[in-house]
BALOBA-1460 file (C-alpha; in Angstrom, 3 decimals):
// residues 320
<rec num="1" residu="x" x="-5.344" y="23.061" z="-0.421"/>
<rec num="2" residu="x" x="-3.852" y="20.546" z="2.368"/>
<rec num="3" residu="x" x="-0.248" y="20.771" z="3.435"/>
<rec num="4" residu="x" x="1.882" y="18.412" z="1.779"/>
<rec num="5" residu="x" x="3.746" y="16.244" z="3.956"/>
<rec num="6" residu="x" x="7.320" y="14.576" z="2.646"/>
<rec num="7" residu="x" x="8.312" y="11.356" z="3.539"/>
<rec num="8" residu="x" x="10.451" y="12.292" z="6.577"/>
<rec num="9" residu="x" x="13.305" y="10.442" z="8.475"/>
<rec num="10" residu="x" x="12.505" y="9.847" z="11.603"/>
<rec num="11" residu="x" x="14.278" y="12.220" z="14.433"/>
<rec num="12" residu="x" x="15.557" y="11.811" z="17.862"/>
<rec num="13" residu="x" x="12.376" y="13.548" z="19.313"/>
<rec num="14" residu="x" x="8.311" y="13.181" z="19.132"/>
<rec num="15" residu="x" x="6.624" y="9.705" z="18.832"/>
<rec num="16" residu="x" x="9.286" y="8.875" z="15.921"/>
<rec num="17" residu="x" x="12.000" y="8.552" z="18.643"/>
<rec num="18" residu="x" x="14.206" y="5.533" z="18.509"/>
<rec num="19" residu="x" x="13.855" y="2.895" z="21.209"/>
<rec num="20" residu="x" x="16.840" y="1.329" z="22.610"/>
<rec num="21" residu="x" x="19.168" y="-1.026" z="20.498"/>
<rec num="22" residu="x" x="19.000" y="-4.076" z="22.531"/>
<rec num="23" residu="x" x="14.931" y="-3.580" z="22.244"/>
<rec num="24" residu="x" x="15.213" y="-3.334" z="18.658"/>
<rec num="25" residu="x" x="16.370" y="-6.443" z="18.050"/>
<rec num="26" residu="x" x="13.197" y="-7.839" z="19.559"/>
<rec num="27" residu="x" x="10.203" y="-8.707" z="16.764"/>
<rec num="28" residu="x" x="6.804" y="-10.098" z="16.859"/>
<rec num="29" residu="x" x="6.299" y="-11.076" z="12.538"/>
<rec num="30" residu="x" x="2.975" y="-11.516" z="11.371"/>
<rec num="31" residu="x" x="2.563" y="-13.790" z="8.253"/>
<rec num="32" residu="x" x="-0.721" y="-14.650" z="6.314"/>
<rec num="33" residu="x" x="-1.135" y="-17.443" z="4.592"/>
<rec num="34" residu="x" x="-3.714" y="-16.515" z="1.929"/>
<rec num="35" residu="x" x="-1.393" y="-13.956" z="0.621"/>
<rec num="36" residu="x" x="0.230" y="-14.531" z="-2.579"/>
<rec num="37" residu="x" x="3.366" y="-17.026" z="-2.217"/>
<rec num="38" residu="x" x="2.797" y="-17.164" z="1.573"/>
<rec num="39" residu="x" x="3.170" y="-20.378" z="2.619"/>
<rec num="40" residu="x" x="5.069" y="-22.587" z="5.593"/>
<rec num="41" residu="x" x="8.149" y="-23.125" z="3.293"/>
<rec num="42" residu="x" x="8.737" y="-19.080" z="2.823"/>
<rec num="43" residu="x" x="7.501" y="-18.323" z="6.387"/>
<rec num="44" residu="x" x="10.368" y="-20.528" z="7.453"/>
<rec num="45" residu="x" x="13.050" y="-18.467" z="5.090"/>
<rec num="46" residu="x" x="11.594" y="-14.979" z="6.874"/>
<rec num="47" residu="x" x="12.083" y="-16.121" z="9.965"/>
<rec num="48" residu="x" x="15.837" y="-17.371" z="9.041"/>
<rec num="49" residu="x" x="16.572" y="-14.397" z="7.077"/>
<rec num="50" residu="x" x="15.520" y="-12.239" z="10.322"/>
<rec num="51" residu="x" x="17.724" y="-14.033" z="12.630"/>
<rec num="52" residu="x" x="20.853" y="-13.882" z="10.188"/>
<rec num="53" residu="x" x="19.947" y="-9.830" z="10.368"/>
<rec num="54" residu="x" x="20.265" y="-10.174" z="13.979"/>
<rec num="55" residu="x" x="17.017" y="-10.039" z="15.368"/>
<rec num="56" residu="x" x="15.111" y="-12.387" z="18.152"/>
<rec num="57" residu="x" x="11.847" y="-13.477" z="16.821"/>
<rec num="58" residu="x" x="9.825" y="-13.148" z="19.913"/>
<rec num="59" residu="x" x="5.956" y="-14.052" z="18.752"/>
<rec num="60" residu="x" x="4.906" y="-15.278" z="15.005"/>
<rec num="61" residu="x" x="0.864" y="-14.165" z="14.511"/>
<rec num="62" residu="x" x="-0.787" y="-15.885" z="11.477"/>
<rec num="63" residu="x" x="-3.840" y="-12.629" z="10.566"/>
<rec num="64" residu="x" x="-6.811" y="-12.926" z="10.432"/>
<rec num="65" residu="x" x="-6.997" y="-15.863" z="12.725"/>
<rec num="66" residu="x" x="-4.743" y="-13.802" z="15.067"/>
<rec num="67" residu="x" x="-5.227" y="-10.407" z="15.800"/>
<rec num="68" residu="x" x="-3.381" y="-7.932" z="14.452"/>
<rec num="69" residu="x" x="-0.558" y="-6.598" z="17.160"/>
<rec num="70" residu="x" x="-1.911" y="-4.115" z="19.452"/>
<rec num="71" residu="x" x="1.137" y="-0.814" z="20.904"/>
<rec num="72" residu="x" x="0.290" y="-2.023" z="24.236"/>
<rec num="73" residu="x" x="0.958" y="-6.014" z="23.806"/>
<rec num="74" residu="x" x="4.051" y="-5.211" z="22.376"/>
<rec num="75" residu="x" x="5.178" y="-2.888" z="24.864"/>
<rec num="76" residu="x" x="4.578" y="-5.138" z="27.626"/>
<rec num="77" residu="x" x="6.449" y="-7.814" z="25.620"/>
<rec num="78" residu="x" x="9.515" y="-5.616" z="25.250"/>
<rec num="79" residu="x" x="9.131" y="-5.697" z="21.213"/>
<rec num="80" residu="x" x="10.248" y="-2.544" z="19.098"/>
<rec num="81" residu="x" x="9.922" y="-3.783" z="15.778"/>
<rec num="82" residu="x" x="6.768" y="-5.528" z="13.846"/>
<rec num="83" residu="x" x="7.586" y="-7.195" z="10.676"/>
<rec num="84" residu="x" x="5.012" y="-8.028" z="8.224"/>
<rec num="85" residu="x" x="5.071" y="-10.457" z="5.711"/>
<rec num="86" residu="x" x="1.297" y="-10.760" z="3.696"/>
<rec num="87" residu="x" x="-0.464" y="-8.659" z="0.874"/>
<rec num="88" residu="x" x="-1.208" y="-5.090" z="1.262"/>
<rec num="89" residu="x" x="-4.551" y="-6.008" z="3.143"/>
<rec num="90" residu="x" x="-2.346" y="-7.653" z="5.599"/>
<rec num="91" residu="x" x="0.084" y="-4.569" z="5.637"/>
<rec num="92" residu="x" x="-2.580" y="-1.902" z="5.983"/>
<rec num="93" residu="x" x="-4.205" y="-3.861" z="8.987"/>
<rec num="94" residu="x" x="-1.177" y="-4.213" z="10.734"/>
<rec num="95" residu="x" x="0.604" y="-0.549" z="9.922"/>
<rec num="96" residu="x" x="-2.699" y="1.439" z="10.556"/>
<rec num="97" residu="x" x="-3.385" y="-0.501" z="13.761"/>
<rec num="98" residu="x" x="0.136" y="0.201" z="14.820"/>
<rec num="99" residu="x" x="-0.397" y="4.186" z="14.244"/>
<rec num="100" residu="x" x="0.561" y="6.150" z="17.463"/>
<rec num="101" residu="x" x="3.015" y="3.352" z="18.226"/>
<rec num="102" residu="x" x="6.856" y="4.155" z="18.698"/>
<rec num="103" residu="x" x="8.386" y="1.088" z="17.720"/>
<rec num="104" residu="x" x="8.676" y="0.410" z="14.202"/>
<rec num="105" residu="x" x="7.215" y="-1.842" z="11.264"/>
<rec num="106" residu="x" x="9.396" y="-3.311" z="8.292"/>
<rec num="107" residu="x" x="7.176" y="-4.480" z="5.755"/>
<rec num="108" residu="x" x="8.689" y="-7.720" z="3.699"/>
<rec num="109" residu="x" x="7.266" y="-8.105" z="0.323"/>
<rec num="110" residu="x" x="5.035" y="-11.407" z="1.130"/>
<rec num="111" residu="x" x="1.955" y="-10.887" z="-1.026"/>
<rec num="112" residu="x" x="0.713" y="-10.407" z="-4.558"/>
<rec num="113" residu="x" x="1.948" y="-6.455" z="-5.486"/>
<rec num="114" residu="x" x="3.740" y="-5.981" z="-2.330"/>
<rec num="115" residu="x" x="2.958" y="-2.304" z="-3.036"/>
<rec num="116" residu="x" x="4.560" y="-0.549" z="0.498"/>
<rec num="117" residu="x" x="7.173" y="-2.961" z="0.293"/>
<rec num="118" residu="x" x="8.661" y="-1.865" z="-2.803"/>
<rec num="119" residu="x" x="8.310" y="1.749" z="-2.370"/>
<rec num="120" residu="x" x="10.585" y="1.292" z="0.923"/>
<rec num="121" residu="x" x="12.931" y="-1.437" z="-0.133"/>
<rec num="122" residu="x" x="12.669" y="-1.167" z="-3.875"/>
<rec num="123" residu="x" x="11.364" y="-4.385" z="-6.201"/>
<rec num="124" residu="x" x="13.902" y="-6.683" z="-4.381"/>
<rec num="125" residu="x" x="14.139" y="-10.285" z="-2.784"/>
<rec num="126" residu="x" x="13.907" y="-11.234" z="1.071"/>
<rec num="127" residu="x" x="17.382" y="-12.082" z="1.302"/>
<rec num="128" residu="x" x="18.590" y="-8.139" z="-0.160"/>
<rec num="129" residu="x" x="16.477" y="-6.516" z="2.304"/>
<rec num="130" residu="x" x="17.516" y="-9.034" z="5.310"/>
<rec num="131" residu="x" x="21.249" y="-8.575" z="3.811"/>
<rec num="132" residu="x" x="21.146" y="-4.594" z="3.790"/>
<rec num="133" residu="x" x="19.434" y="-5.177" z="7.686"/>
<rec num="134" residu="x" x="22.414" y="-6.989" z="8.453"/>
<rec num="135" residu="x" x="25.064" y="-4.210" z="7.150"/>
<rec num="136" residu="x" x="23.457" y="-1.007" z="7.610"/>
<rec num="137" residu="x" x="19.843" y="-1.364" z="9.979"/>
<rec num="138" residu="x" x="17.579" y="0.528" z="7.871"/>
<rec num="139" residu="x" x="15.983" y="3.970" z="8.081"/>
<rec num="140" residu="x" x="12.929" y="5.144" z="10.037"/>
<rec num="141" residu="x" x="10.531" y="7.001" z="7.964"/>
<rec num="142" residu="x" x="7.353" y="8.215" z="7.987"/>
<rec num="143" residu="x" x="6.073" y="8.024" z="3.984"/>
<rec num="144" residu="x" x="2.851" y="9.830" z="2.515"/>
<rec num="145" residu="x" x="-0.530" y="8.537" z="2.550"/>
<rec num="146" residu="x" x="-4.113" y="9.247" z="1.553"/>
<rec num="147" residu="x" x="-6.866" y="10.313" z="4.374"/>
<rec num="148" residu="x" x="-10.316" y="9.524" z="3.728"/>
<rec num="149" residu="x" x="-13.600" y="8.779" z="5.630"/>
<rec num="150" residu="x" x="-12.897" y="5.627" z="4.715"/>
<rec num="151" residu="x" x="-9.780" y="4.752" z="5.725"/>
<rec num="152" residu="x" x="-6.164" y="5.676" z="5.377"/>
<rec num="153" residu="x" x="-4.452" y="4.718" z="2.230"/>
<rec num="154" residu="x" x="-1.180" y="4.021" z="2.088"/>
<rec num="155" residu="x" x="-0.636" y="2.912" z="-1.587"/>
<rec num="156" residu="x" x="-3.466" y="4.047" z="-3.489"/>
<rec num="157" residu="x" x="-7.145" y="4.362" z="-4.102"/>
<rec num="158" residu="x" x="-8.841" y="3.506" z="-7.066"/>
<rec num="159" residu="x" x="-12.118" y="4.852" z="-7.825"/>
<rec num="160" residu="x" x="-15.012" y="4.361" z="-10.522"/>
<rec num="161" residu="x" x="-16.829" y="1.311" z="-12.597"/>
<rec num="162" residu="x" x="-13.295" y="0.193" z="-12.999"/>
<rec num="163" residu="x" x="-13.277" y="-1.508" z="-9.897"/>
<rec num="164" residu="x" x="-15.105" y="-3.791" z="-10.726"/>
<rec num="165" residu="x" x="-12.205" y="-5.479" z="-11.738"/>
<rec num="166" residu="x" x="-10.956" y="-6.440" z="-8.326"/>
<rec num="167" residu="x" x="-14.213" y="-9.166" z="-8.414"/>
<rec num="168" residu="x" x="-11.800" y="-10.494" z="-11.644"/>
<rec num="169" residu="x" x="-9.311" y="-10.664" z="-9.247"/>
<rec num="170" residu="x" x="-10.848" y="-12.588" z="-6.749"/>
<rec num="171" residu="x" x="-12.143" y="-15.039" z="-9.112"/>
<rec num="172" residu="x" x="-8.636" y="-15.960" z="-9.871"/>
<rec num="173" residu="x" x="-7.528" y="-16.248" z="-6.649"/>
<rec num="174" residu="x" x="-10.111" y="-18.800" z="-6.051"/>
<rec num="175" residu="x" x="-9.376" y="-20.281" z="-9.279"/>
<rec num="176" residu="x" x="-12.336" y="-20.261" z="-10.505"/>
<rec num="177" residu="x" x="-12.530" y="-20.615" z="-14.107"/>
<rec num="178" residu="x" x="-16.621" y="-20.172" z="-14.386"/>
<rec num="179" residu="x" x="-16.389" y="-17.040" z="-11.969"/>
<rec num="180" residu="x" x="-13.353" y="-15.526" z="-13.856"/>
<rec num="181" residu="x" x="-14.508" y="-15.389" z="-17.426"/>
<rec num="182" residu="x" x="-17.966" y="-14.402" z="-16.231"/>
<rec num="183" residu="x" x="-16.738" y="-11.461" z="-14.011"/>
<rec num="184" residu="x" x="-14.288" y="-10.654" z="-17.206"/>
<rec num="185" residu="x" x="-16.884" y="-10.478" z="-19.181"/>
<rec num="186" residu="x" x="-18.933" y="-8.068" z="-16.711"/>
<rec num="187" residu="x" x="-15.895" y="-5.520" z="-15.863"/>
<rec num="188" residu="x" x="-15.433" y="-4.583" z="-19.851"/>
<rec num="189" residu="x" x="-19.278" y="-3.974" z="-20.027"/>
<rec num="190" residu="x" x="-19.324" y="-2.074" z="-17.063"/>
<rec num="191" residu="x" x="-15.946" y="-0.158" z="-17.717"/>
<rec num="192" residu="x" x="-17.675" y="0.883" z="-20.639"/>
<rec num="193" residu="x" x="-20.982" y="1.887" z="-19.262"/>
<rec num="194" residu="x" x="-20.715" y="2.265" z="-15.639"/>
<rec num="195" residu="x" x="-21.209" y="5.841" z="-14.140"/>
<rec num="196" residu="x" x="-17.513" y="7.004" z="-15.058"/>
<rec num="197" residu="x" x="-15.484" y="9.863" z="-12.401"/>
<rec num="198" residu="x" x="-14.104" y="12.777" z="-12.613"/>
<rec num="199" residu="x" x="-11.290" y="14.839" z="-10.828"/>
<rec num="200" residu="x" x="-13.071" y="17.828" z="-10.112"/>
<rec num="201" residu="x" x="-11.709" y="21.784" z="-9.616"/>
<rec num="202" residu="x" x="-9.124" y="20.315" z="-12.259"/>
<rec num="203" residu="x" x="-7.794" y="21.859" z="-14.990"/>
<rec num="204" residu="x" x="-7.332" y="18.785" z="-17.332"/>
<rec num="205" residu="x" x="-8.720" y="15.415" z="-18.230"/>
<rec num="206" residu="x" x="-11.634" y="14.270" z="-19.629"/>
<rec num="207" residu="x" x="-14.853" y="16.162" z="-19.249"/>
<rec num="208" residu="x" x="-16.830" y="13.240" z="-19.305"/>
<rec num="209" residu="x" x="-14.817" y="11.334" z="-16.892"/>
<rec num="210" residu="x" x="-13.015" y="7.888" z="-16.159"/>
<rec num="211" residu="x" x="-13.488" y="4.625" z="-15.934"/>
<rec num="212" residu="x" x="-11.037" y="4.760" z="-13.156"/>
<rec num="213" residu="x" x="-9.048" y="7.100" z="-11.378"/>
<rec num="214" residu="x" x="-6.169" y="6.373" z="-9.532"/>
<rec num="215" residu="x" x="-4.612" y="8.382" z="-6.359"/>
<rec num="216" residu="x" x="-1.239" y="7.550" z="-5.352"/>
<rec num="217" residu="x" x="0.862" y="9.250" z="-2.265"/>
<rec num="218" residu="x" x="4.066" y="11.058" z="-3.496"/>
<rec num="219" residu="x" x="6.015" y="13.864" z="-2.292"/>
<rec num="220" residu="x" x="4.317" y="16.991" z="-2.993"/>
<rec num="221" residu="x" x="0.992" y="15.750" z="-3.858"/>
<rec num="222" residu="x" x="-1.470" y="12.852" z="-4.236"/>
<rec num="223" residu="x" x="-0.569" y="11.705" z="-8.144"/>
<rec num="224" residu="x" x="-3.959" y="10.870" z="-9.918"/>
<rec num="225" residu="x" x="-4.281" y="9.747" z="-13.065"/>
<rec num="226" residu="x" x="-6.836" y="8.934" z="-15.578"/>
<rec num="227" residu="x" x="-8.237" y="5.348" z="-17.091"/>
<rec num="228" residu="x" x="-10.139" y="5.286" z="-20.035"/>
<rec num="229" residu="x" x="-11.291" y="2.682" z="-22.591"/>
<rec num="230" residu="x" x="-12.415" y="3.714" z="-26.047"/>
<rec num="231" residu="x" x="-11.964" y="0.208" z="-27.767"/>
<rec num="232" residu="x" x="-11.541" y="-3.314" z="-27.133"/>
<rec num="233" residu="x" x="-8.074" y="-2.999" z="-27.113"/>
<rec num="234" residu="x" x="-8.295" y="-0.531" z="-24.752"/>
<rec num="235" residu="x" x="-10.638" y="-2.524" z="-22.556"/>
<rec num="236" residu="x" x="-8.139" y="-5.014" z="-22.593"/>
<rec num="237" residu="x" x="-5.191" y="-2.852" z="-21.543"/>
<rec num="238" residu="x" x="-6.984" y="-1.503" z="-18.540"/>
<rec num="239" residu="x" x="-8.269" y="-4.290" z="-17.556"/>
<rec num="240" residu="x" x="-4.975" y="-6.386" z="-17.486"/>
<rec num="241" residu="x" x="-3.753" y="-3.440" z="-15.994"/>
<rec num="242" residu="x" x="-6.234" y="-2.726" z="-12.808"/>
<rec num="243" residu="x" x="-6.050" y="-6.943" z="-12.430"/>
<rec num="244" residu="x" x="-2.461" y="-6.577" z="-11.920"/>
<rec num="245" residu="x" x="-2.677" y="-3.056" z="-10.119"/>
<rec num="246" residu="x" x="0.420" y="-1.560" z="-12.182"/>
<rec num="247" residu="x" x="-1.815" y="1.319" z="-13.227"/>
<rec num="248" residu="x" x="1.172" y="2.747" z="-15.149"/>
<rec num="249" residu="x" x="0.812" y="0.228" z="-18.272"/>
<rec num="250" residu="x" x="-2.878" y="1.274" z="-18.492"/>
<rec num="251" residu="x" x="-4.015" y="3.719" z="-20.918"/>
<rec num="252" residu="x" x="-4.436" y="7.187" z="-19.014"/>
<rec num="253" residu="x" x="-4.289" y="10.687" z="-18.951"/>
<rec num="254" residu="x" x="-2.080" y="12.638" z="-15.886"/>
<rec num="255" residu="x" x="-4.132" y="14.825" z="-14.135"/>
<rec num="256" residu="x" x="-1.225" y="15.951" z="-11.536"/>
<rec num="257" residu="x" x="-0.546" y="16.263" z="-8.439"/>
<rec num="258" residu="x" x="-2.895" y="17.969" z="-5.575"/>
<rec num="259" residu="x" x="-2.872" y="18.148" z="-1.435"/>
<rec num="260" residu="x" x="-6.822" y="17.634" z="-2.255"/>
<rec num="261" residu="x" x="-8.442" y="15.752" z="-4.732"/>
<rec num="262" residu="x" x="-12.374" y="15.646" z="-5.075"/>
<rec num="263" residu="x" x="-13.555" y="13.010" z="-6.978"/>
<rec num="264" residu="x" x="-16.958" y="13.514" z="-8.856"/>
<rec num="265" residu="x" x="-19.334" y="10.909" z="-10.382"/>
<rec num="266" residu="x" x="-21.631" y="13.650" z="-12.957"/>
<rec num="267" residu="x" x="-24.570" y="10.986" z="-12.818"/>
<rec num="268" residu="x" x="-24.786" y="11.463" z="-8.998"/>
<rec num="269" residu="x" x="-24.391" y="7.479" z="-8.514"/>
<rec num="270" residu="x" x="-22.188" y="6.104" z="-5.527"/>
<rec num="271" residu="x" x="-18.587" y="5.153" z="-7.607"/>
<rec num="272" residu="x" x="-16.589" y="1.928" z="-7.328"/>
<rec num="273" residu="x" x="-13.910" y="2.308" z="-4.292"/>
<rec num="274" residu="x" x="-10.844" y="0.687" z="-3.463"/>
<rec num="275" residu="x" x="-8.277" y="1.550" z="-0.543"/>
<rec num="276" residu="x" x="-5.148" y="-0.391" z="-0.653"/>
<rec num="277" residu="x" x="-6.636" y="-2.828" z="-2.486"/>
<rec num="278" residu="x" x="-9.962" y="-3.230" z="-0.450"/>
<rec num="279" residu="x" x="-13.453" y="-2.283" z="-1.427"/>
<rec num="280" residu="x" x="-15.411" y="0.203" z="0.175"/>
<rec num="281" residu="x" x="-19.031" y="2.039" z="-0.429"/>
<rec num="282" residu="x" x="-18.564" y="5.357" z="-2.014"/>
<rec num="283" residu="x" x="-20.939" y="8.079" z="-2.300"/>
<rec num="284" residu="x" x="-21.359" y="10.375" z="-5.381"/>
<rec num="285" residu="x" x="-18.594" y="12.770" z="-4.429"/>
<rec num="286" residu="x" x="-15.547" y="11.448" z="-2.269"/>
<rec num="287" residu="x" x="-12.605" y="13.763" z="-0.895"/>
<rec num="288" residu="x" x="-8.936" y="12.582" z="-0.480"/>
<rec num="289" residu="x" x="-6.145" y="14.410" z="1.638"/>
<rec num="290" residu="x" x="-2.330" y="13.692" z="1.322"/>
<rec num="291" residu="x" x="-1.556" y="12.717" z="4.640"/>
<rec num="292" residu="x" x="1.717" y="10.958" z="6.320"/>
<rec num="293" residu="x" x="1.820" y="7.782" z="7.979"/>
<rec num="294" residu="x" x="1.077" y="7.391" z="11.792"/>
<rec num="295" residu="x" x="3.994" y="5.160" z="12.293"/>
<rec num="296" residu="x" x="7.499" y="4.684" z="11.546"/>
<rec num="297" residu="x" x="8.356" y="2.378" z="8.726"/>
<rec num="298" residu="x" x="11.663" y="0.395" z="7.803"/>
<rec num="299" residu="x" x="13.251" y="1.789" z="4.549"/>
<rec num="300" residu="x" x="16.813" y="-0.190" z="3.421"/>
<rec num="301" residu="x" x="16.381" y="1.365" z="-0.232"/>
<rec num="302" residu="x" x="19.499" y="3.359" z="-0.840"/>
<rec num="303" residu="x" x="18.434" y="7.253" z="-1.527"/>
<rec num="304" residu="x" x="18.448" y="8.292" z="-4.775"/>
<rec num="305" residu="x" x="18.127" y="4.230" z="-6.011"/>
<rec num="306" residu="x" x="15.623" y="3.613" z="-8.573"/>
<rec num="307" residu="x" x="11.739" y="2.519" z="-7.856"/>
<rec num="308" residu="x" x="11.807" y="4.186" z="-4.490"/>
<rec num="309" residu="x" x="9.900" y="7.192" z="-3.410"/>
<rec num="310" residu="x" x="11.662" y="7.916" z="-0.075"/>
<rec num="311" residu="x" x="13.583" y="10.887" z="0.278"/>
<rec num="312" residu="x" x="15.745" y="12.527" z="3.286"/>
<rec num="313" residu="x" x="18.824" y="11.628" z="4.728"/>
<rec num="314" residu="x" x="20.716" y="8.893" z="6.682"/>
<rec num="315" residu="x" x="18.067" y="7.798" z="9.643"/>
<rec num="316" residu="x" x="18.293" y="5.583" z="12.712"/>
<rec num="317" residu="x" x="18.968" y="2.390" z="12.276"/>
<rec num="318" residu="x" x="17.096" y="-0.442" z="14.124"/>
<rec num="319" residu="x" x="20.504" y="-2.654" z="13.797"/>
<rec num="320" residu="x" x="21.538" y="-1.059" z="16.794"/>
């Protein structure tokens, strides 16, 4: 089994060590558009919100069209701090390019789930998080993730026919009506008779699999449960709750925690994958590590508070 990796506050030595105060205060914010409620109007309150915290807003990027921000064009800039307001797409470009880096990246809630965002400021407005800037300057940590081939999660993966839901998704993104009762239609036939997954070298679940099977990053372990669908009812209650991505209200099974998960689809077909949201091409048998993230990240949730995950003490501040 893997080591498993805590999410850690950042310490006065390695690649997790501070910069200066007065550089701390200097930002580059990347914004996209596309994502959820991301528009000019909230772009605008970010940007406000960030200089009532105290920070100089040195270079706006608007991703895709702009690339994301690369260590060395921020070095030569003088930044220490990358804040990112978009969907988790957005955030996983930007914090997995940034990995190496030792400045830091506070991730607003500016998209759909806002998945990272609430895990390190808790399910809380702009103005909190730019209020508890203000006052106390955050935390540096470094939270768990999930290693793949792929790519490095750092929310969740969800694998199996269930994915098929994200094509739901899209179609209502793109409001289209047509698209989104057809591909409705298609996920609960497929749910139900697409090659299902199993965890395998697991002593629980299902033995003839999933639907879907989610991995999430936690202390101690990647957290994977089990989505099945037995009846329309059921079909509906996954579904609503893979659209959504708050796996929780789904009808599961726990199947624990584990450094190393291998995921197994019995009918030796390539499963359904998703990464932070984003589809990928699995293969029949797919391995997952718990890993920790390559850069430090801005917590201001309050230890202990409820709907966080991190753990630790009192950090570094960026406030300076």
């Amino acid at each position: 089994m893997a080591s498993e990796p805590e999410t850690r506050v950042a310490g006065p030595e390695g690649p997790a060590s501070a910069p200066s105060a007065a550089r701390n205060r200097r930002l580059w914010l990347v914004c996209n558009s596309a994502s959820g409620s991301n528009d000019e109007e909230s772009q605008r309150a970010v940007k406000a919100a960030l200089e009532r915290a105290g920070y100089t807003l040195a270079r706006t990027l608007h991703f895709p069209d702009d690339a994301a921000p690369k260590p060395a064009d921020l070095d030569a800039d003088g930044a220490g701090l990358v804040a990112v307001f978009g969907g988790d797409g957005t955030v996983h470009a930007v914090v997995t390019g940034l990995f190496g880096w030792r400045g830091a990246v506070l991730v607003l809630p500016g998209g759909t789930m806002n998945m990272l965002s609430k895990k390190l400021h808790g399910d809380v407005a702009l103005e909190i998080i730019a209020d508890r800037l203000r006052t106390t300057g955050g935390q540096r940590v470094r939270t768990p993730t999930i290693s793949s081939r792929h790519a490095m999660g750092l929310t969740g993966v969800l694998a199996g026919p269930g994915t098929v839901w994200n094509e739901v998704r899209e179609a209502m993104r793109a409001v289209d009506i047509v698209e989104f009762l057809s591909t409705t239609r298609q996920a609960i036939s497929y749910s139900a008779n697409g090659p299902k997954v199993t965890c395998a070298e697991v002593d629980c679940g299902r033995e003839d699999g999933y639907a879907a099977i989610t991995l999430v990053p936690q202390e101690g372990g990647l957290e994977a449960k089990g989505y099945y669908a037995e009846s329309l009812a059921d079909f509906a209650g996954q579904g609503i709750a893979l659209l959504n991505r708050n796996f929780r209200d789904g009808p599961h099974d726990d199947l624990g925690r584990h450094g190393t998960v291998r995921l197994v689809c019995p009918a030796g077909e390539p499963m359904g994958l998703l990464i932070d949201g984003e589809p990928f091409d699995g293969a029949a048998e797919e391995t997952f590590d718990l890993g920790i993230c390559g850069v430090d990240l801005i917590a201001t949730h309050a230890i202990g508070e409820t709907g966080g995950e991190i753990g630790g003490g009192t950090g570094g501040g960026i406030g300076g």
